[in-house]
BALOBA-1460 file (C-alpha; in Angstrom, 3 decimals):
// residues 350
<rec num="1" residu="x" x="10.646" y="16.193" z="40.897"/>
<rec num="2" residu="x" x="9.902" y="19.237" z="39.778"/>
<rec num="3" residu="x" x="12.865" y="20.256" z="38.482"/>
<rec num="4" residu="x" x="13.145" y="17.154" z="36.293"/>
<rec num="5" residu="x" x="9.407" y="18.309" z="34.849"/>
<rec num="6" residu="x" x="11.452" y="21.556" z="34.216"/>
<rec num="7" residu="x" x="14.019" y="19.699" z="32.345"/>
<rec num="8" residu="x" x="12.582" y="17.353" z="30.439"/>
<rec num="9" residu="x" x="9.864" y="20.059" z="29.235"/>
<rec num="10" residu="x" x="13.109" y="22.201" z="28.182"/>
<rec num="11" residu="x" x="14.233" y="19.115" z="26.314"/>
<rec num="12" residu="x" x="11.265" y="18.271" z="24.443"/>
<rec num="13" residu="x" x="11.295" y="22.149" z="23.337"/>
<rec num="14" residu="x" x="14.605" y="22.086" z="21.745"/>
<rec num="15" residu="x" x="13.566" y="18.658" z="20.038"/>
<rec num="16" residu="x" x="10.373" y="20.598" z="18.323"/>
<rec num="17" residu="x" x="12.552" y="23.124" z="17.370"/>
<rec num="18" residu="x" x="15.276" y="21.505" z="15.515"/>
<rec num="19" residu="x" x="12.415" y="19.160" z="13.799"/>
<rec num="20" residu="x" x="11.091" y="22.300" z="12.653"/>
<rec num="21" residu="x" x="14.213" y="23.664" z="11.363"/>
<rec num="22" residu="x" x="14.846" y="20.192" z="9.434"/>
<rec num="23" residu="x" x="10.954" y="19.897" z="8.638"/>
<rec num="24" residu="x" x="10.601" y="16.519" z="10.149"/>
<rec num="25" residu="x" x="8.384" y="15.156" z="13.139"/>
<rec num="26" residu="x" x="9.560" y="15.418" z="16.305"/>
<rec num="27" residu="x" x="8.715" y="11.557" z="17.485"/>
<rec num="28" residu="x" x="11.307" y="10.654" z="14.753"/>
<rec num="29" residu="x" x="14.368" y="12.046" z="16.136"/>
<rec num="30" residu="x" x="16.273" y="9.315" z="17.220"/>
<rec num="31" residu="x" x="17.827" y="9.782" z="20.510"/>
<rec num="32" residu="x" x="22.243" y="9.943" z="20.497"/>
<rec num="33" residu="x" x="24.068" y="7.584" z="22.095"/>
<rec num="34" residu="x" x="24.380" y="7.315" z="25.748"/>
<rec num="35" residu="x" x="21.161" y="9.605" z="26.437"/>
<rec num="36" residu="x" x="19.414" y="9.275" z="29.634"/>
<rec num="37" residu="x" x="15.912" y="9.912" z="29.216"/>
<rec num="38" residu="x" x="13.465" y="10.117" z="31.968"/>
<rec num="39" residu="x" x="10.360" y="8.876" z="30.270"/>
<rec num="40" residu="x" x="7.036" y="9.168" z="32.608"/>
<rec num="41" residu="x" x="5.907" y="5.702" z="32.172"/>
<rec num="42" residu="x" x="4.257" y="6.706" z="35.334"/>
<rec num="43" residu="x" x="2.079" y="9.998" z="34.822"/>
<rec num="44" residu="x" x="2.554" y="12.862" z="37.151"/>
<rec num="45" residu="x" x="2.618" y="10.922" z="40.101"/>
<rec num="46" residu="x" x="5.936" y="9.764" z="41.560"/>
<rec num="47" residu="x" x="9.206" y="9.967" z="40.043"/>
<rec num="48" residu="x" x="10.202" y="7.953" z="36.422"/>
<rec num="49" residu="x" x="12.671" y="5.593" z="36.045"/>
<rec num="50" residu="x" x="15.829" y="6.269" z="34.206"/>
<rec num="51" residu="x" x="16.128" y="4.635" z="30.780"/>
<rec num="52" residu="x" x="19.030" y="3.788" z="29.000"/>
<rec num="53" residu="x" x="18.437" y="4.348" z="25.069"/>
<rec num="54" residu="x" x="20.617" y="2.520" z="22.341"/>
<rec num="55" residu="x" x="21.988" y="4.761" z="19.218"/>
<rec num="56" residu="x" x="18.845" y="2.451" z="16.923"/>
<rec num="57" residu="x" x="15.850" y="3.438" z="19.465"/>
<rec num="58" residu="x" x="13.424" y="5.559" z="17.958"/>
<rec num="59" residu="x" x="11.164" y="8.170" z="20.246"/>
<rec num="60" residu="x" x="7.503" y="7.214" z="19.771"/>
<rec num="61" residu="x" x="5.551" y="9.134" z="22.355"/>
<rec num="62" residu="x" x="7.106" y="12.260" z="22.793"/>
<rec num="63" residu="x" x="8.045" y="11.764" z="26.193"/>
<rec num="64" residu="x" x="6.652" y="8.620" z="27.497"/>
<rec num="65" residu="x" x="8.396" y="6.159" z="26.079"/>
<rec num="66" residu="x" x="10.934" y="4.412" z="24.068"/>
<rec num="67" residu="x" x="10.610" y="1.881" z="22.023"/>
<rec num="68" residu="x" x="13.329" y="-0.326" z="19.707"/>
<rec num="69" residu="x" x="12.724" y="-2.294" z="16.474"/>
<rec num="70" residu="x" x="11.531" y="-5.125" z="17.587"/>
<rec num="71" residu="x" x="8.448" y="-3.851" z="18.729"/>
<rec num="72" residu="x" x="7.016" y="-2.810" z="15.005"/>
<rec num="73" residu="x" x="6.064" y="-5.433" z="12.583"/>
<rec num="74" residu="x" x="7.694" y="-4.390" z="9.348"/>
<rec num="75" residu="x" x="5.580" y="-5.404" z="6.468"/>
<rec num="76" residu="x" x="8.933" y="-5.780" z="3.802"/>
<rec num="77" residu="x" x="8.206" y="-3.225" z="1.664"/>
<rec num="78" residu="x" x="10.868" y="-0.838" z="2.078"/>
<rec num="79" residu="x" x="9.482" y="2.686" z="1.272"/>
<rec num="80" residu="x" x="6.050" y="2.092" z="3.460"/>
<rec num="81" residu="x" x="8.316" y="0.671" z="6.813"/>
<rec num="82" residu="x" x="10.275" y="4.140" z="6.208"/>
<rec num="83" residu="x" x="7.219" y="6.165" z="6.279"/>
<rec num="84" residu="x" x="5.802" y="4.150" z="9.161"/>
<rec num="85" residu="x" x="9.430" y="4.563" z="10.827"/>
<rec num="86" residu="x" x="9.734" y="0.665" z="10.936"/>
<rec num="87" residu="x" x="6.535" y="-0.785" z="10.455"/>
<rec num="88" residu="x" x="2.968" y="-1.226" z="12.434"/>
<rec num="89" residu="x" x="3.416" y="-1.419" z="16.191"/>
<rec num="90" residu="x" x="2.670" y="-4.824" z="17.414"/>
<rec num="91" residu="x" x="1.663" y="-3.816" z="21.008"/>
<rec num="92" residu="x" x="-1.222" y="-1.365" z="20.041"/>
<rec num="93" residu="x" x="-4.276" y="-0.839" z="18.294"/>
<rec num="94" residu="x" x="-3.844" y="-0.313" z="14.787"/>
<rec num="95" residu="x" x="-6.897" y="0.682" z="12.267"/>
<rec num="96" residu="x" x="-7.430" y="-0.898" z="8.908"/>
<rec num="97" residu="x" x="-10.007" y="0.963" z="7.131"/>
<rec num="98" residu="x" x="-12.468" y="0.129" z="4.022"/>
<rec num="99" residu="x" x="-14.238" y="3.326" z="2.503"/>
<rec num="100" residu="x" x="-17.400" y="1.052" z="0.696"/>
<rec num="101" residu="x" x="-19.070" y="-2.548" z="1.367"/>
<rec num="102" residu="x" x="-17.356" y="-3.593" z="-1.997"/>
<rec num="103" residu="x" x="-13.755" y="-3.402" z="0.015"/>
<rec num="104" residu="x" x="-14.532" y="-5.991" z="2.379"/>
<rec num="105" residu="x" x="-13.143" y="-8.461" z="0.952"/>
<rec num="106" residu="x" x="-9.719" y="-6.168" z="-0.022"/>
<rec num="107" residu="x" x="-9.615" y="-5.020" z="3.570"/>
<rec num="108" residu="x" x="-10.148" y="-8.926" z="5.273"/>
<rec num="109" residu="x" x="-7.120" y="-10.229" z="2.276"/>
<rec num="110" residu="x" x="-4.829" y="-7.571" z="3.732"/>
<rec num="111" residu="x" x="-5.575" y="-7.921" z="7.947"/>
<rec num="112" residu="x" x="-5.113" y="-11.956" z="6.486"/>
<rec num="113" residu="x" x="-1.601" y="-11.237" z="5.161"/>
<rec num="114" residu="x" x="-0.353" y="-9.146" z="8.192"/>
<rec num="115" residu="x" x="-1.539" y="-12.043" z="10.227"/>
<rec num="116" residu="x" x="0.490" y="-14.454" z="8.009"/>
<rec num="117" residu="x" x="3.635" y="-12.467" z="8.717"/>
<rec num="118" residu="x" x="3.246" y="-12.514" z="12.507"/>
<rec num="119" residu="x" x="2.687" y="-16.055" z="12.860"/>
<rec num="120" residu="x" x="5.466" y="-17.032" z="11.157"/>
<rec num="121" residu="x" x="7.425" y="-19.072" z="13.546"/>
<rec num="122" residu="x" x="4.751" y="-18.982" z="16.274"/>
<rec num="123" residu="x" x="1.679" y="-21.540" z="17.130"/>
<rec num="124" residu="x" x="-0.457" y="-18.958" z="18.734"/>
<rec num="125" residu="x" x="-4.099" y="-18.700" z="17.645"/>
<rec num="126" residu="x" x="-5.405" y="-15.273" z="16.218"/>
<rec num="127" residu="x" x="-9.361" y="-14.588" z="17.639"/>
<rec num="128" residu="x" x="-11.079" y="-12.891" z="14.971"/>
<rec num="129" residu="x" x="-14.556" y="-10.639" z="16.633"/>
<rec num="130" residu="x" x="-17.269" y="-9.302" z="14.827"/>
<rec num="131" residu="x" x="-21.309" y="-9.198" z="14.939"/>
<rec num="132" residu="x" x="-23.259" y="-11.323" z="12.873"/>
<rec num="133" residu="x" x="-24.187" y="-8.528" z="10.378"/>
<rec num="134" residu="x" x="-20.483" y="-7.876" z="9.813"/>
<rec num="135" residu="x" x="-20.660" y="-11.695" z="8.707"/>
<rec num="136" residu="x" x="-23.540" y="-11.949" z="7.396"/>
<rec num="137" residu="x" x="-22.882" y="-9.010" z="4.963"/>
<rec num="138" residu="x" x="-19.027" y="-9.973" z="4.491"/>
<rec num="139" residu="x" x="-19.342" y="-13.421" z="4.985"/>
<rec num="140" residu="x" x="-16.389" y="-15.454" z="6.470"/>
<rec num="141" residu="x" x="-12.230" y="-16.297" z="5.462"/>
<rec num="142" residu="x" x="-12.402" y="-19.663" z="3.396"/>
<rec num="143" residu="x" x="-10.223" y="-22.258" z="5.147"/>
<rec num="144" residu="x" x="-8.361" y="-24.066" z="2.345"/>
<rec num="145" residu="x" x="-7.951" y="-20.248" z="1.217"/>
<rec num="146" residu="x" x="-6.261" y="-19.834" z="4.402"/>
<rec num="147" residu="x" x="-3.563" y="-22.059" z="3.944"/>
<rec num="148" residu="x" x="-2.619" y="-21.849" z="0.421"/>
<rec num="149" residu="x" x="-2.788" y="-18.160" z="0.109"/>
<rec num="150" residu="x" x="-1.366" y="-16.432" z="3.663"/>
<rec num="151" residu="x" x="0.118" y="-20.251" z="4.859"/>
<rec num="152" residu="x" x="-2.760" y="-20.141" z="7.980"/>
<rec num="153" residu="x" x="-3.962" y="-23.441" z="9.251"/>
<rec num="154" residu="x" x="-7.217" y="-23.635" z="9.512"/>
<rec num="155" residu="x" x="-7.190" y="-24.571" z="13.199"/>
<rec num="156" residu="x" x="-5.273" y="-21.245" z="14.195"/>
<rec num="157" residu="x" x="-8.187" y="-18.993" z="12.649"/>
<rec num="158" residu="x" x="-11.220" y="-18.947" z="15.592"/>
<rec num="159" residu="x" x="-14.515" y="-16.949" z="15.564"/>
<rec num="160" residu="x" x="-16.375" y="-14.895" z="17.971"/>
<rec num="161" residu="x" x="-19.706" y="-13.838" z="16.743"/>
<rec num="162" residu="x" x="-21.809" y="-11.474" z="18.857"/>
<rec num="163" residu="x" x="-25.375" y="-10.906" z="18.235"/>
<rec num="164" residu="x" x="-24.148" y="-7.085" z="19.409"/>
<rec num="165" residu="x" x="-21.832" y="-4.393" z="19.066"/>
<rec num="166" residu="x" x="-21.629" y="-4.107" z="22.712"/>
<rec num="167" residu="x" x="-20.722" y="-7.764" z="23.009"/>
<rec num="168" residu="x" x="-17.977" y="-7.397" z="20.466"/>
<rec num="169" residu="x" x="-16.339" y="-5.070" z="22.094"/>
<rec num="170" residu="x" x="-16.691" y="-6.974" z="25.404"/>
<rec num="171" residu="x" x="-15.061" y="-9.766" z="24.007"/>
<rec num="172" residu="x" x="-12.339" y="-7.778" z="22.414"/>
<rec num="173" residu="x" x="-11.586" y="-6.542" z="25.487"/>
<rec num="174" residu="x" x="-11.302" y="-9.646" z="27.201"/>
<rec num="175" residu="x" x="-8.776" y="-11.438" z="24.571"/>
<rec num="176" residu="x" x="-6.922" y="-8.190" z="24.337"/>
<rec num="177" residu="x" x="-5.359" y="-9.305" z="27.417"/>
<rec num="178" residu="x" x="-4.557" y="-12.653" z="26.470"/>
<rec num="179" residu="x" x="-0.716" y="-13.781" z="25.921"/>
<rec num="180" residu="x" x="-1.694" y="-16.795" z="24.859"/>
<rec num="181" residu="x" x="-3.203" y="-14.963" z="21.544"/>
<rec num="182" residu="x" x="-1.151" y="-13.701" z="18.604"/>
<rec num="183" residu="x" x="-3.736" y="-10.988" z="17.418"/>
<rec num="184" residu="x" x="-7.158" y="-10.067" z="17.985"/>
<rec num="185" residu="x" x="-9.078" y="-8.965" z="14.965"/>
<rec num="186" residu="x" x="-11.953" y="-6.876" z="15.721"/>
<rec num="187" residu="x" x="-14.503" y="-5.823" z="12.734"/>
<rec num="188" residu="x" x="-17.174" y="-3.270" z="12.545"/>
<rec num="189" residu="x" x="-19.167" y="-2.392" z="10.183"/>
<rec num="190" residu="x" x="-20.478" y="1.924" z="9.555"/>
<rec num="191" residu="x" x="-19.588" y="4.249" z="12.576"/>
<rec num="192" residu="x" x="-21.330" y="2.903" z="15.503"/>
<rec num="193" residu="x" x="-21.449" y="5.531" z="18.439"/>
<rec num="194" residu="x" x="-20.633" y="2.659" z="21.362"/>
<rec num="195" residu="x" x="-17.227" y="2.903" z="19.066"/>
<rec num="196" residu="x" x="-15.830" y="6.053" z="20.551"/>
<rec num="197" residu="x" x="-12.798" y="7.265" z="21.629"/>
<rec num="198" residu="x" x="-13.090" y="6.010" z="25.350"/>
<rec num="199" residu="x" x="-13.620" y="2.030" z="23.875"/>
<rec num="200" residu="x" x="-10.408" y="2.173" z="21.450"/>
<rec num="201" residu="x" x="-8.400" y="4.079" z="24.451"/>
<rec num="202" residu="x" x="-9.143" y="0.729" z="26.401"/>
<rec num="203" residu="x" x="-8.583" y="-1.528" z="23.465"/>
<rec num="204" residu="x" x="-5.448" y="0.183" z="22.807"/>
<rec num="205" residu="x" x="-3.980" y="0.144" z="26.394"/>
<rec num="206" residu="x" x="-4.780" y="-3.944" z="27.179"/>
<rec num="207" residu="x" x="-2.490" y="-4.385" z="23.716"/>
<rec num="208" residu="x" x="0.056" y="-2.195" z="25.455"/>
<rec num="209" residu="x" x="-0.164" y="-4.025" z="28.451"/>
<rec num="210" residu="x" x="-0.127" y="-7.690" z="27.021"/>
<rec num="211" residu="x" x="2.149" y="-6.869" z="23.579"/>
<rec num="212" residu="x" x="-0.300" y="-8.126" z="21.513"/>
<rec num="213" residu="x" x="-1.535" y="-6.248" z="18.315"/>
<rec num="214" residu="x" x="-5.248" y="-5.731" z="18.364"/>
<rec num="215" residu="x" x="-6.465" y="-4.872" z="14.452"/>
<rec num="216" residu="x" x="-9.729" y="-2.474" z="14.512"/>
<rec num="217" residu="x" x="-11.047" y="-3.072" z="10.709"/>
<rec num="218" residu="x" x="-13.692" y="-0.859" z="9.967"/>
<rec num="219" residu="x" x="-16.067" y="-1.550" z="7.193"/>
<rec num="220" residu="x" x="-17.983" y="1.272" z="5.338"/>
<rec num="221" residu="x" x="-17.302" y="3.779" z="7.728"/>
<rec num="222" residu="x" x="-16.104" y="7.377" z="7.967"/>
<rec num="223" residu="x" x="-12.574" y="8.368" z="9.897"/>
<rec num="224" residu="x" x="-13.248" y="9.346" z="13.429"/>
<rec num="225" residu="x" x="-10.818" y="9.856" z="16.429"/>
<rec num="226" residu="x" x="-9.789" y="6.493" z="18.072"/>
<rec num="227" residu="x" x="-6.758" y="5.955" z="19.675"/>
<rec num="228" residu="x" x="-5.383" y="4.003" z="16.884"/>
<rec num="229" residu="x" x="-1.578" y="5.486" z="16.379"/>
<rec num="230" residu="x" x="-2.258" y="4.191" z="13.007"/>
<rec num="231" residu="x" x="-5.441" y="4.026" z="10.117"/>
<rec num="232" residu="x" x="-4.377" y="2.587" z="7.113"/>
<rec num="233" residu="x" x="-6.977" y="3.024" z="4.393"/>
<rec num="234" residu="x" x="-7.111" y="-0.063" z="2.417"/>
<rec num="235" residu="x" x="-8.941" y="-0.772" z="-1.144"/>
<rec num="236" residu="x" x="-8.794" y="-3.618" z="-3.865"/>
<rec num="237" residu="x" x="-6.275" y="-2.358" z="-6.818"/>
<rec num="238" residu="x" x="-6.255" y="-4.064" z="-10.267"/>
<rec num="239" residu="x" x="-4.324" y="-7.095" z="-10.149"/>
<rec num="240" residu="x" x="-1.688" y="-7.555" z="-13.089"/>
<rec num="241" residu="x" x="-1.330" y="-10.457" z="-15.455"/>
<rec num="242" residu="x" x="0.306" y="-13.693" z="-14.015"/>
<rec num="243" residu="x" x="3.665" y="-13.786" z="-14.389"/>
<rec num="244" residu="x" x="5.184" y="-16.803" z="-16.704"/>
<rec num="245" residu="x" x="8.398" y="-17.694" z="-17.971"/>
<rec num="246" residu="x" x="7.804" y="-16.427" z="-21.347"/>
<rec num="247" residu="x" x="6.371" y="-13.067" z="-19.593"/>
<rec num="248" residu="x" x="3.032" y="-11.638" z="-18.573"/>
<rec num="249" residu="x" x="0.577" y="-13.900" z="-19.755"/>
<rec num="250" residu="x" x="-2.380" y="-11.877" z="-21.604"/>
<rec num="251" residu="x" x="-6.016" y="-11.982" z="-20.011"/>
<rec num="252" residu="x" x="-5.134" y="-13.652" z="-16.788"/>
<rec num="253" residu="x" x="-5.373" y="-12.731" z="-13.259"/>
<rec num="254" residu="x" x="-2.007" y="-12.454" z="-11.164"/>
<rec num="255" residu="x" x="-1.143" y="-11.855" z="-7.333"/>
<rec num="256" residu="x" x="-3.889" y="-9.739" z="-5.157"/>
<rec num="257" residu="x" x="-2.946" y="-6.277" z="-5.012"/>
<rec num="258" residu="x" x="-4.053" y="-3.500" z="-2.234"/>
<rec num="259" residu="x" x="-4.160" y="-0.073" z="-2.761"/>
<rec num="260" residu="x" x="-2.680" y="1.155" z="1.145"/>
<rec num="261" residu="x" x="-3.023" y="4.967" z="2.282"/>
<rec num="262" residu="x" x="-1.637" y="5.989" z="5.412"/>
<rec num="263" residu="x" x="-4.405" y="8.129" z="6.935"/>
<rec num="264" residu="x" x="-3.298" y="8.938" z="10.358"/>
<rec num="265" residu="x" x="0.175" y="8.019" z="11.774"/>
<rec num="266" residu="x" x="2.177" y="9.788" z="15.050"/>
<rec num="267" residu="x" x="5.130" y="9.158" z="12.878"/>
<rec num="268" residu="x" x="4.570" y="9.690" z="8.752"/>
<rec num="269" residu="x" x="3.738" y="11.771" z="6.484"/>
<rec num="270" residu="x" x="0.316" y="10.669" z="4.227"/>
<rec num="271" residu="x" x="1.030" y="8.275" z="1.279"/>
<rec num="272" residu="x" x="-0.006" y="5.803" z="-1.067"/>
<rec num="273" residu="x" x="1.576" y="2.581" z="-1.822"/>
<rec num="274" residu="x" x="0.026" y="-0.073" z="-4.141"/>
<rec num="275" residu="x" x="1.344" y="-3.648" z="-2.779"/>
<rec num="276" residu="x" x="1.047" y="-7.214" z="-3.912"/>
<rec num="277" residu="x" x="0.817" y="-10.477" z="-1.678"/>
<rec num="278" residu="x" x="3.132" y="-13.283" z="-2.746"/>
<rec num="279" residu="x" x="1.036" y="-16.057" z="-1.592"/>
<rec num="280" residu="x" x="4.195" y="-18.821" z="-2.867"/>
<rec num="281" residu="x" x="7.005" y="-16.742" z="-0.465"/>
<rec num="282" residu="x" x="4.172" y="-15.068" z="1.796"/>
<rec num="283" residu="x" x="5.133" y="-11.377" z="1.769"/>
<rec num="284" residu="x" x="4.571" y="-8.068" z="0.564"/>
<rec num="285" residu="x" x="6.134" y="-6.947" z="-2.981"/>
<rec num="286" residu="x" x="5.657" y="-2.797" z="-4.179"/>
<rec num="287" residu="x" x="3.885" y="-2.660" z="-7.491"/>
<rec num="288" residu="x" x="5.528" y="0.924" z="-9.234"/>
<rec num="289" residu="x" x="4.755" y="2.356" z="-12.519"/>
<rec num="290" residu="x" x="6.593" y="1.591" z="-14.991"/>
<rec num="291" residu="x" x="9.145" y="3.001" z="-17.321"/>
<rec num="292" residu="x" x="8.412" y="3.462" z="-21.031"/>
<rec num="293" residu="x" x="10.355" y="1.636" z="-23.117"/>
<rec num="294" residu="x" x="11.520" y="3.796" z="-25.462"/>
<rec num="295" residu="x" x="11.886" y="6.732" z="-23.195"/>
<rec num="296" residu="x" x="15.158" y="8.113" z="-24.697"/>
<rec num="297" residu="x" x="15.140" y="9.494" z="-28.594"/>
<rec num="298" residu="x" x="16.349" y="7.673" z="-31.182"/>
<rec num="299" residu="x" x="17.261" y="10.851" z="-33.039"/>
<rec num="300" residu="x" x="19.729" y="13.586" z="-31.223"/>
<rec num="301" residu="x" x="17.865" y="17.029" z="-30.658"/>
<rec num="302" residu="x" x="20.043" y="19.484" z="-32.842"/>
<rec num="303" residu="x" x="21.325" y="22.462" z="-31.125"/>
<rec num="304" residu="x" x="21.071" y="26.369" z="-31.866"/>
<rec num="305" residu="x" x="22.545" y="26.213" z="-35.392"/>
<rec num="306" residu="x" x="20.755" y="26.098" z="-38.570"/>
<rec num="307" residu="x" x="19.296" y="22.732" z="-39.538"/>
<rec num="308" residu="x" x="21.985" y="21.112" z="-42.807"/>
<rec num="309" residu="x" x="20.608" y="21.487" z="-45.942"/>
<rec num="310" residu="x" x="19.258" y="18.171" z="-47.646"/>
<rec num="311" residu="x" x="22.139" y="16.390" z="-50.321"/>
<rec num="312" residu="x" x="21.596" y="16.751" z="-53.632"/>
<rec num="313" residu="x" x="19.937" y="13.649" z="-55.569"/>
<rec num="314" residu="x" x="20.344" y="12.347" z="-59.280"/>
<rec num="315" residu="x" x="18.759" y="14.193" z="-61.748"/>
<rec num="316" residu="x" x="16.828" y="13.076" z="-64.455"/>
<rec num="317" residu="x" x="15.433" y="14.169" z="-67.215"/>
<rec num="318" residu="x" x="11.515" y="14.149" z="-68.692"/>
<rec num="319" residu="x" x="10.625" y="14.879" z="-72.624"/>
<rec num="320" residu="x" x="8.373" y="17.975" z="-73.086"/>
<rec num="321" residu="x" x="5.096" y="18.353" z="-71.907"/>
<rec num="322" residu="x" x="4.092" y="20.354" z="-75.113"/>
<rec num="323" residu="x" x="5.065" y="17.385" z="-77.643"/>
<rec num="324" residu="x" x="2.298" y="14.739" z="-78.986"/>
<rec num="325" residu="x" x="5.119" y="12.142" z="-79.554"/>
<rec num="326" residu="x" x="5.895" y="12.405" z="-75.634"/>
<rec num="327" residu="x" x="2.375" y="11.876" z="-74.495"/>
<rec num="328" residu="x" x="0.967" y="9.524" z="-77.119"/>
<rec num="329" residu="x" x="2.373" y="5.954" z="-77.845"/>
<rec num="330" residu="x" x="3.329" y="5.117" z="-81.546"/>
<rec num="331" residu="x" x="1.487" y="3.233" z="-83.596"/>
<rec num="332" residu="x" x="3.961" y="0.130" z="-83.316"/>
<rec num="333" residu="x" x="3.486" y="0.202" z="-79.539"/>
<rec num="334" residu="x" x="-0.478" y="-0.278" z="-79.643"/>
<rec num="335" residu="x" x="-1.661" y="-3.880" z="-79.307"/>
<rec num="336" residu="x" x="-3.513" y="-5.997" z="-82.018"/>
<rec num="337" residu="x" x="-6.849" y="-6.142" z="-82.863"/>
<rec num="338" residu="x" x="-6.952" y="-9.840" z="-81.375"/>
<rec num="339" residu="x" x="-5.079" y="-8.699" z="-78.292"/>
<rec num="340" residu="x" x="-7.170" y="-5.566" z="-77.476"/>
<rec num="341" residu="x" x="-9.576" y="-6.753" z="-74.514"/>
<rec num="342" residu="x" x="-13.704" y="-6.846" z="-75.959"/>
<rec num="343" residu="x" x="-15.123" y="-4.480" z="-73.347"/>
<rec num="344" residu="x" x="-13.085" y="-1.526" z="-74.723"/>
<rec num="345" residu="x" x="-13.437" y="-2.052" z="-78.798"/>
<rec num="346" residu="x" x="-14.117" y="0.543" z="-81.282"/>
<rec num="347" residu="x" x="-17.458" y="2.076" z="-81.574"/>
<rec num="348" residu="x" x="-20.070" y="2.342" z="-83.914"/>
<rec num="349" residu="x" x="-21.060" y="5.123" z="-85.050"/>
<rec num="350" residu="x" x="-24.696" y="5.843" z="-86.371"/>
């Protein structure tokens, strides 16, 4: 036993160097093909089962455990399930964090349309926790909402409101290890100290234990350690106009947008991606800037040579400046007396 300790120490010391000679994380070097890993599901105590690991199986824990593909939930925008090295995990606590009050409603749209992706194909109920200042201050998901916008019946949406914090997390607990749940949605509100590291360690290990995700959104609060693996930071972005045949129409209000941060992740970098929910297909779509137009010149830069000189036009000529003839009309060319306006007629002298 000890001299697989030895080993498998050795091993994770040659996988931190080469990720620092290819300035990447360890966790996401994938394992080759045919490795036997000895992953100590177990602790120190006893010896770990052998694991057989697939060419596509990505290392999450350095050293206790494996897991493959199918256990993140990949959101379907491309760039953020890369950072995220295939999505969220959907047997662990995952954070989903609002800065100010006025993101409540940014933050709920978002844990809404996560939700809507896991239940597609499944009947399960999602248990949604919180106190009643979280809903009296945030106030609760609309049910016709529900269905038209994220595709959620009504009936699969339940409540537990608990006149405490301590409660909440009670009950959170509780349904955490529930299989016959799809999620459990937990929401607090500020940075209550009963919400430590110890509570989200146990949170996080009954959603290991059942392979059910367990969503910790946190309203108005500042970062603190939790055992999360992953805090996304989640505010409202400005939606664009609604798309029409005949293009953007001008002064109207499109698809709700999020403005998503990765703030702490075992596995990515930081970033910021700015998503829309398509409420008629029911999935995530990137929102990137845009191109100018015209972003190449209509006109060629000229090189290092001197600039042609201009072509020469048509000349013509003009009568001297010096002659009375050439600056005053003659006397056939001024206008009769009875075709000379009244306002400018001769004066009268004296």
């Amino acid at each position: 036993m000890a001299t697989s300790a030895v080993a498998r120490e050795t091993v994770f010391a040659l996988r931190r160097q080469i990720a620092k000679i290819e300035r990447t994380l360890p966790e996401r070097l994938a394992a080759p093909a045919g490795e036997r890993l000895r992953a100590g599901l177990g602790g120190d105590s006893g010896a770990a089962p052998d694991l057989d690991v697939a060419p596509d199986i990505t290392i999450i824990r350095r050293g206790l455990a494996v897991a493959s593909p199918d256990a993140f939930l990949p959101t379907g925008v491309e760039r953020l399930d890369a950072a995220l090295s295939g999505g969220l995990p959907k047997a662990a606590l995952s954070e989903i964090h609002g800065l100010e009050t006025r993101n409540a409603g940014a933050v709920a749209g978002f844990v809404l349309s996560l939700v809507s992706l896991i239940l597609k194909g499944q009947a399960l109920p999602v248990l949604w926790i919180g106190t009643s200042e979280i809903f009296r201050e945030a106030g609760f998901p609309y049910a016709r909402g529900l269905q038209s916008l994220f595709g959620i019946a009504p009936e699969q949406l339940l409540f537990s409101e608990a006149p405490k914090l301590t409660d909440a997390l009670w009950v959170a607990e509780e349904a955490a290890k529930m299989t016959a749940l799809a999620a459990i949605i937990l929401e607090i509100r500020g940075s209550p100290q009963r919400l430590d590291l110890t509570a989200t360690r146990r949170l996080h290990a009954r959603a290991q234990n059942a392979g059910r995700p367990v969503f910790l959104l946190r309203q108005a609060g500042e970062a603190e350690p939790t055992a999360a693996p992953v805090r996304l930071i989640v505010s409202a972005a400005p939606a664009a106009s609604r798309r029409t045949i005949a293009g953007p129409l001008a002064g109207s209000i499109g698809r709700p947008a999020f403005t998503v941060s990765i703030g702490k992740s075992r596995t990515a970098l930081p970033g910021q991606f700015t998503l829309e929910w398509n409420p008629d297909e029911h999935r995530f779509e990137e929102r990137r800037p845009r191109q100018p137009e015209n972003s190449v010149a209509v006109v060629s830069v000229s090189g290092r040579g001197a600039d042609p000189a201009p072509a020469p036009g048509t000349v013509v000529a003009f009568p001297a400046v010096g002659s009375f003839a050439a600056i005053s009309p003659t006397i056939g060319d001024q206008p009769s007396r009875h075709e000379r306006p009244a306002h400018i007629g001769p004066r009268r002298a004296g």
